[in-house]
C-alpha positions as CSV (number, residue, x, y, z in Angstrom):
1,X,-3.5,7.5,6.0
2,X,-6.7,8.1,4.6
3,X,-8.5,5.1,2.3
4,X,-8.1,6.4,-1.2
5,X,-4.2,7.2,-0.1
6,X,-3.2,3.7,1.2
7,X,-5.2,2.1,-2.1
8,X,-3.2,4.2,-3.9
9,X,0.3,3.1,-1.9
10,X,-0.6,-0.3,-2.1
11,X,-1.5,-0.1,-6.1
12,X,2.2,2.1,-6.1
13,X,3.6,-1.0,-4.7
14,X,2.1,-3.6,-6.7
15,X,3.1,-2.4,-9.7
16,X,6.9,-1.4,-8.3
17,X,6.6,-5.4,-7.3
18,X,5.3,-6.9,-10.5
19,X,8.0,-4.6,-12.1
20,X,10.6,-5.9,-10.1
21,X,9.7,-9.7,-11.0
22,X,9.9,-8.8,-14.6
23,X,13.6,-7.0,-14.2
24,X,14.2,-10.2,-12.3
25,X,13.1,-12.7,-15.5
26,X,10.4,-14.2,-13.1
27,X,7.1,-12.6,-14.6
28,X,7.0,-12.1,-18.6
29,X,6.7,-8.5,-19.6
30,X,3.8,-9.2,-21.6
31,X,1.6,-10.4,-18.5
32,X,-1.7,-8.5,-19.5
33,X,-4.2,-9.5,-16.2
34,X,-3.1,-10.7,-12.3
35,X,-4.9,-14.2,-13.5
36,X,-2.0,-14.3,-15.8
37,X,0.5,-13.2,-12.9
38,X,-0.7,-16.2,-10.9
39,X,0.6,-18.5,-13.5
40,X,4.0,-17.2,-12.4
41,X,4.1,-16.2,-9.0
42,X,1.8,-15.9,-6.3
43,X,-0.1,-12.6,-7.1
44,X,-1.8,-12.5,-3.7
45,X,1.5,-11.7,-1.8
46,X,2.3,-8.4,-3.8
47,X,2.0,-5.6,-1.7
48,X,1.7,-7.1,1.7
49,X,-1.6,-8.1,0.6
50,X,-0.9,-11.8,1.9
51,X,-2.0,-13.1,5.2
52,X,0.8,-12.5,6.9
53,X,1.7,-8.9,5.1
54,X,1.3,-5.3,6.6
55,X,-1.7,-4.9,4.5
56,X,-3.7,-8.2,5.2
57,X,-6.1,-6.0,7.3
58,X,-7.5,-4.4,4.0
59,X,-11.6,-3.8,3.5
60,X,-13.0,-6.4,0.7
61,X,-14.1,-3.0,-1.0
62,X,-10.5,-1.9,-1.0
63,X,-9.0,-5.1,-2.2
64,X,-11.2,-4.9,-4.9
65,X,-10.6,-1.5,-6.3
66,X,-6.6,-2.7,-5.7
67,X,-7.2,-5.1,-8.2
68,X,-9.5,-3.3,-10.7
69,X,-6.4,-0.9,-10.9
70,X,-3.8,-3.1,-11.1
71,X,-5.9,-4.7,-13.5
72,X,-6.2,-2.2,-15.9
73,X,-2.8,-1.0,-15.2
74,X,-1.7,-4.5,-17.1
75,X,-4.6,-4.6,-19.6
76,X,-3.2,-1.0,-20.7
77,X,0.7,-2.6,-21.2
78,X,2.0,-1.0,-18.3
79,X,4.1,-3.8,-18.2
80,X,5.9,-3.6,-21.4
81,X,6.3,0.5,-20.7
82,X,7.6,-0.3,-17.5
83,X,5.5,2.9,-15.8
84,X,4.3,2.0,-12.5
């Protein structure tokens, strides 16, 4: 799988996970940035992105543009529309 692809998975996955939580009453569905996600959960863990996850091995770079998109994914409400 080629970078852009597996950001995109992992970003996919993220949100399917944050979704879940809030389905599950853990995270609020108004949750608007991961800093806020942390105050529930441990935000580092979604997506395999922990060190022990199937996606641990991922660049700096890629983490980053991981979070800038999951970021704005939350700033926009995707939350409260439920579209991952």
């Amino acid at each position: 799988m080629g970078t852009q692809a597996r950001i995109e998975d992992i970003v996919r996955r993220y949100k399917a996970e944050v979704l879940a939580d809030i389905e599950d009453g853990i995270v609020p569905p108004d949750v608007a940035t991961i800093e806020e996600l942390h105050d529930y959960v441990d935000a580092n863990t979604y997506a395999g992105l922990c060190d022990d996850g199937e996606n641990a091995d991922i660049a700096p770079d890629d983490l980053i543009a991981v979070q800038d998109r999951v970021e704005a994914w939350l700033a926009a409400g995707g939350t409260t529309t439920r579209t991952a």
